[in-house]
Backbone as numpy.savetxt, mean C-alpha at the origin, in Angstrom:
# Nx Ny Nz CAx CAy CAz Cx Cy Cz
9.14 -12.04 8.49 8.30 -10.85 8.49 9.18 -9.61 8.49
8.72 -8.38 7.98 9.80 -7.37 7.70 9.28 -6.43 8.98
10.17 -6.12 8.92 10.74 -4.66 10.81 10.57 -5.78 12.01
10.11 -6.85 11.88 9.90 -7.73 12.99 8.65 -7.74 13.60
7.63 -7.55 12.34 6.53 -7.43 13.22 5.77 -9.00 13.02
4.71 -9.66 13.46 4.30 -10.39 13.73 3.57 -10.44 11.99
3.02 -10.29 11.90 2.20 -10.13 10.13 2.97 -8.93 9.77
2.42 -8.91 7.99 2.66 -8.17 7.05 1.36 -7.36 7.22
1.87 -5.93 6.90 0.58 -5.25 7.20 0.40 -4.20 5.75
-0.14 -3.62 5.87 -0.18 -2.24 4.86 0.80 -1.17 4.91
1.64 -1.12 5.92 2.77 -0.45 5.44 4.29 -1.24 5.25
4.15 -2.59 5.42 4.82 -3.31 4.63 4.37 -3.52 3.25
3.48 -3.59 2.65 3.55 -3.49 1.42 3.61 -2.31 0.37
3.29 -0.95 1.56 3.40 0.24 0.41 5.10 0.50 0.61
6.10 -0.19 1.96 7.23 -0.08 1.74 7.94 -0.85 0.67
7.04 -1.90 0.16 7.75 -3.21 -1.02 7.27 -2.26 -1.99
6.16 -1.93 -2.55 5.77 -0.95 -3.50 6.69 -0.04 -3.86
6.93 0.85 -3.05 7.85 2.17 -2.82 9.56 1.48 -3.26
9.59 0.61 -2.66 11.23 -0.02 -2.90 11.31 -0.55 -4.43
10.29 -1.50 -5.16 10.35 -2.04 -6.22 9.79 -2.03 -7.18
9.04 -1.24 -7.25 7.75 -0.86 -7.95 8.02 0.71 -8.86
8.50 1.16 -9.97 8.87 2.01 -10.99 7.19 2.90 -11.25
6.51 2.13 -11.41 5.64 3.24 -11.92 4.41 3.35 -10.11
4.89 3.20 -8.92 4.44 3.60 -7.45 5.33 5.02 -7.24
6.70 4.93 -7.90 7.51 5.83 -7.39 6.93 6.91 -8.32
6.79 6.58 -9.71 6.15 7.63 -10.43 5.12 8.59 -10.10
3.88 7.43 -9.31 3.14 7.95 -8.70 3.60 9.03 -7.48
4.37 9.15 -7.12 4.80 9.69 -5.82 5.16 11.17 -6.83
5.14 11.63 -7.80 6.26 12.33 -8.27 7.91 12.50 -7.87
8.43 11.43 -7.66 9.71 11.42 -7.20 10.26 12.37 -6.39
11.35 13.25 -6.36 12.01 14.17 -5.54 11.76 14.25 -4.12
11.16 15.21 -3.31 11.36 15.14 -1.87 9.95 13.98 -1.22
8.88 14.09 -2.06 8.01 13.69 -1.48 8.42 12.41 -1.46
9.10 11.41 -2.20 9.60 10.06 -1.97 10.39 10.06 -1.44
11.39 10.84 -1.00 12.16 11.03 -0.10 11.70 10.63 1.29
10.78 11.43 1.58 10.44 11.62 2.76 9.38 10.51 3.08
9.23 10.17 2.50 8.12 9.02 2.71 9.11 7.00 2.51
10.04 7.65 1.79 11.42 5.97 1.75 11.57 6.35 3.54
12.15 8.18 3.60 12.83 8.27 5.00 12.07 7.60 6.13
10.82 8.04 5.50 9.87 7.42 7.31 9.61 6.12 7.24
9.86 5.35 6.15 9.78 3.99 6.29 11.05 3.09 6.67
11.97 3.87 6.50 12.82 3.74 6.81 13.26 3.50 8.29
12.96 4.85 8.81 12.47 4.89 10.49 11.62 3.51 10.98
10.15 3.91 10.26 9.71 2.70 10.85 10.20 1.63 10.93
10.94 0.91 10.07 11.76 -0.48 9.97 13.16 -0.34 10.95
13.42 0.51 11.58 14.45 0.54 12.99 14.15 0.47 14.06
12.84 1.47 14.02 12.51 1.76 15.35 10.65 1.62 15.41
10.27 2.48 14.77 8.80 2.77 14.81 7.87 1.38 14.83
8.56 0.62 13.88 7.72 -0.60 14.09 7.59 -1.58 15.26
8.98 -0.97 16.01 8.49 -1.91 17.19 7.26 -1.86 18.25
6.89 0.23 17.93 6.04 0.00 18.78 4.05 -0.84 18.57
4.58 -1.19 17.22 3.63 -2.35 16.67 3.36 -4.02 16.75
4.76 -3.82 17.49 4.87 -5.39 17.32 4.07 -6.28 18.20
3.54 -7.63 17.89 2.85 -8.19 18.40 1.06 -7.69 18.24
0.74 -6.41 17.92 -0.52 -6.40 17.38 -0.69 -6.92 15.81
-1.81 -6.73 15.42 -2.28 -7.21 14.33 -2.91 -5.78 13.69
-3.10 -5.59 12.49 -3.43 -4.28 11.96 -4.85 -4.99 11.37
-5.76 -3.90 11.96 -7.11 -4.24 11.12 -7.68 -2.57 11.42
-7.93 -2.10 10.05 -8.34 -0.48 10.45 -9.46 -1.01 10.50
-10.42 -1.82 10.17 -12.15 -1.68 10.11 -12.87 -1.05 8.94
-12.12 -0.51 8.16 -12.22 0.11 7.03 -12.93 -0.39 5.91
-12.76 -1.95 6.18 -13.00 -2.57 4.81 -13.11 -3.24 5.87
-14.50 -4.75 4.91 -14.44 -6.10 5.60 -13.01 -6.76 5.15
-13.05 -7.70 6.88 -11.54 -8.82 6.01 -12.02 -10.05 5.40
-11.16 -9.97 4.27 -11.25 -11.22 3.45 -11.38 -12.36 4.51
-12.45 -13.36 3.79 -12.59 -14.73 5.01 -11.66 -15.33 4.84
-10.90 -15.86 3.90 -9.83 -16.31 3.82 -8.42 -15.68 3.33
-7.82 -15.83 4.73 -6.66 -14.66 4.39 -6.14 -14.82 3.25
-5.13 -13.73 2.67 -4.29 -13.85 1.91 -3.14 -15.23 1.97
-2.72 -14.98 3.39 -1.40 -16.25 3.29 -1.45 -15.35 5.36
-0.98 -16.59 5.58 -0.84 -17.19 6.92 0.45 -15.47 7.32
-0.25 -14.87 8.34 1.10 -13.88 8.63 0.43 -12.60 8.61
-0.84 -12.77 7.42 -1.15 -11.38 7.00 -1.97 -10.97 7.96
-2.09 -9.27 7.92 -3.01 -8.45 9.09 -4.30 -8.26 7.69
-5.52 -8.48 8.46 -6.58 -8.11 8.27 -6.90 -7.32 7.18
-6.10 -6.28 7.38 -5.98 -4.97 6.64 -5.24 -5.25 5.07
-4.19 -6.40 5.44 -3.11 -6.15 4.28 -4.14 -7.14 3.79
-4.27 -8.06 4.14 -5.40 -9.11 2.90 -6.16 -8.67 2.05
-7.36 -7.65 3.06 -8.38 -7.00 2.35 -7.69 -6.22 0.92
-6.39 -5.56 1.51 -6.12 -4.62 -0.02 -5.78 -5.68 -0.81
-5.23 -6.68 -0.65 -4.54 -7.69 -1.77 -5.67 -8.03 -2.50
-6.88 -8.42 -2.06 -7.84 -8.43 -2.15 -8.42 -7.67 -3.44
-8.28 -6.51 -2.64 -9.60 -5.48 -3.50 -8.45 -5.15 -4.77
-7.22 -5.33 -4.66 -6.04 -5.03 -5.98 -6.26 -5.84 -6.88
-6.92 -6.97 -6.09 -7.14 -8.34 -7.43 -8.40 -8.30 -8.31
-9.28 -8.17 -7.44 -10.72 -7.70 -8.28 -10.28 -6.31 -8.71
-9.49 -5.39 -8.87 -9.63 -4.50 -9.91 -9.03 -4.82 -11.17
-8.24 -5.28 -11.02 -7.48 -6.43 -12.00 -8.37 -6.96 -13.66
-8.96 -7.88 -12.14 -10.14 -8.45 -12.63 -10.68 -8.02 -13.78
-11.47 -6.43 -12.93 -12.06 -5.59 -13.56 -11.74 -5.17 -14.72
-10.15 -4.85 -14.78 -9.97 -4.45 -16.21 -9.48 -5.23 -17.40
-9.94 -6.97 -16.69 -9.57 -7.69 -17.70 -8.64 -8.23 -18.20
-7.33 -7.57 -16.60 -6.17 -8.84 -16.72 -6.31 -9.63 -15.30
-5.34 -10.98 -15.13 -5.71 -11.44 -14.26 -4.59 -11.24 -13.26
-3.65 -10.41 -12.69 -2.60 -10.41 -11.83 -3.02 -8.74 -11.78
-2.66 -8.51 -10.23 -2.53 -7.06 -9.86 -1.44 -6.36 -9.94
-1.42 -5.16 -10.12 0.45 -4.87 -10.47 0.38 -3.60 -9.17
1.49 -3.53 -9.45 1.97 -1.77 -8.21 0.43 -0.89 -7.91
0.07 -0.39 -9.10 -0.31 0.33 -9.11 -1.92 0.32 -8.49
-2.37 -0.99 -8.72 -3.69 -1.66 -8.35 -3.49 -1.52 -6.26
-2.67 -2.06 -6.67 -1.91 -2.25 -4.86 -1.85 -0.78 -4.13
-1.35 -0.10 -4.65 -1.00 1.33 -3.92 -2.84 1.79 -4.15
-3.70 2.11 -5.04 -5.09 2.10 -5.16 -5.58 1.49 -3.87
-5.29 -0.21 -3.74 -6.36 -0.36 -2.89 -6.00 -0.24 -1.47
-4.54 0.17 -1.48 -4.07 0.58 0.00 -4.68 2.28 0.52
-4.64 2.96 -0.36 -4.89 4.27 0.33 -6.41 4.63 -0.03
-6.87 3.39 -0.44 -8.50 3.30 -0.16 -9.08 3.05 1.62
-8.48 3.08 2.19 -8.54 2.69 3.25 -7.86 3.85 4.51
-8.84 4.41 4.46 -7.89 6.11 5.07 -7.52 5.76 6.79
-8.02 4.73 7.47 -7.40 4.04 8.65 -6.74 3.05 8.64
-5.65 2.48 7.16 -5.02 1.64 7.93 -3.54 2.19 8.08
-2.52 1.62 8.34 -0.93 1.93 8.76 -0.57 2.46 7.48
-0.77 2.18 6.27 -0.26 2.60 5.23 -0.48 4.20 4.72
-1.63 4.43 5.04 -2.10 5.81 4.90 -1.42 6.64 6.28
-1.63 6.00 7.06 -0.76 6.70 8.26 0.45 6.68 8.13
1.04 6.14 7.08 2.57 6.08 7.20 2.64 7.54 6.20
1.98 8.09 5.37 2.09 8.65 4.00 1.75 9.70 5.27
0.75 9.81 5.67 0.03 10.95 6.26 1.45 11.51 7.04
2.28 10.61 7.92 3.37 11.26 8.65 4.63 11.56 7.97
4.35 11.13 6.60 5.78 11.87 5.74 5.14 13.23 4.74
4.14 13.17 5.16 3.27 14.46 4.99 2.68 14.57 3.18
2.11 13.34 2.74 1.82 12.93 1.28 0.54 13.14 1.26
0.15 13.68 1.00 -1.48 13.74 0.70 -2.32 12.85 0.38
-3.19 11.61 0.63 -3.60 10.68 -0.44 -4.49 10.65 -1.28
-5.59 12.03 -1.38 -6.05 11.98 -2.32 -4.99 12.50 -4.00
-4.83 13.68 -3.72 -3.71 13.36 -5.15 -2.83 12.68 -5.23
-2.11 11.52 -4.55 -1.51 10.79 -4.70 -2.28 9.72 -5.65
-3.46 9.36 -5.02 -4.76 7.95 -5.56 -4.90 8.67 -7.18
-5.34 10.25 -7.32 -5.22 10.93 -8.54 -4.25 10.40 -9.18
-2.74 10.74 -9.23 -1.77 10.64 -10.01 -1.31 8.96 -10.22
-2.01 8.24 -9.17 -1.92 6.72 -9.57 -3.23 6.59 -10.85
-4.32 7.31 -10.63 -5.04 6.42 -11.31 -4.48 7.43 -12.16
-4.25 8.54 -13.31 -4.00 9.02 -14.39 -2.50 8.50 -14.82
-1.60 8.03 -14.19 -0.75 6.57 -14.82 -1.43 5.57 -14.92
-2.32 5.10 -14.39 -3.04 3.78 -14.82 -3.38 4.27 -16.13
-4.65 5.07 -16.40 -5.32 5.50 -17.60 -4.30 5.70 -18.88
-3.09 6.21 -18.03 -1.94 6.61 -19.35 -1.20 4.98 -20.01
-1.79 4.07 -18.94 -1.06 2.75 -19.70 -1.83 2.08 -19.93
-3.05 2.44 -20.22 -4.02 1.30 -20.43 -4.43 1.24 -22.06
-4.20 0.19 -22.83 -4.31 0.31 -24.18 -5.91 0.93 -24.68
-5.46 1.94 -25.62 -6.83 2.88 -25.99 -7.41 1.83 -27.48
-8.93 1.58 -26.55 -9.63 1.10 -27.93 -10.48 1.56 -27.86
């Protein structure tokens, strides 16, 4: 599990997003605002996360999937894996990519992930904006 917490939560995955993910960083408009938002995840994975450890993340935000994602996961992180896949779905491919993921994470304005953005001071509605107008910009026009 990453920072040592007991499950994977929602700001473990917008930190895998943010680390490996080319068109999440896009979304961010690069320069300070990813800066500051790698920096505080950064933090969290030294220090901040410990004061998490041993809970489980469930904002309430969303129902949780009845069957988790995979053995480990918080409540919270399922549901987005979740709702990333049915958008997927939706548009008619079958795997979720970055961008579906970062969508269905800051759909959820109480879980850790949005609180992580909120304390590197990211806004998430134009953030969710500039994800979905890269989505629209890669989506083949017919």
């Amino acid at each position: 599990m990453r920072d040592g917490d007991r499950h994977v939560g929602t700001a473990h995955l917008l930190h895998s997003l943010v680390e490996s993910d080319p068109a999440v960083r896009e979304a961010f408009g690069g320069g300070p605002r990813l800066a500051r938002v790698l920096g505080y995840l950064v933090q969290r994975s030294i220090g901040y996360g410990l004061r998490r450890q041993g809970t489980q993340e469930d904002s309430g935000g969303f129902p949780a999937v009845p069957e988790p994602a995979g053995e480990g996961w918080s409540p919270s992180a399922s549901a987005a894996m979740d709702r990333a896949a049915r958008t997927a779905l939706r548009r008619g491919v079958p795997y979720a990519d970055g961008l579906d993921l970062l969508a269905a994470l800051v759909a959820d304005p109480r879980c850790r992930a949005v609180e992580v953005l909120g304390r590197a001071g990211v806004a998430v509605e134009p953030l969710s904006v500039r994800a979905a107008d890269l989505r629209a910009a890669r989506e083949p026009q017919g």
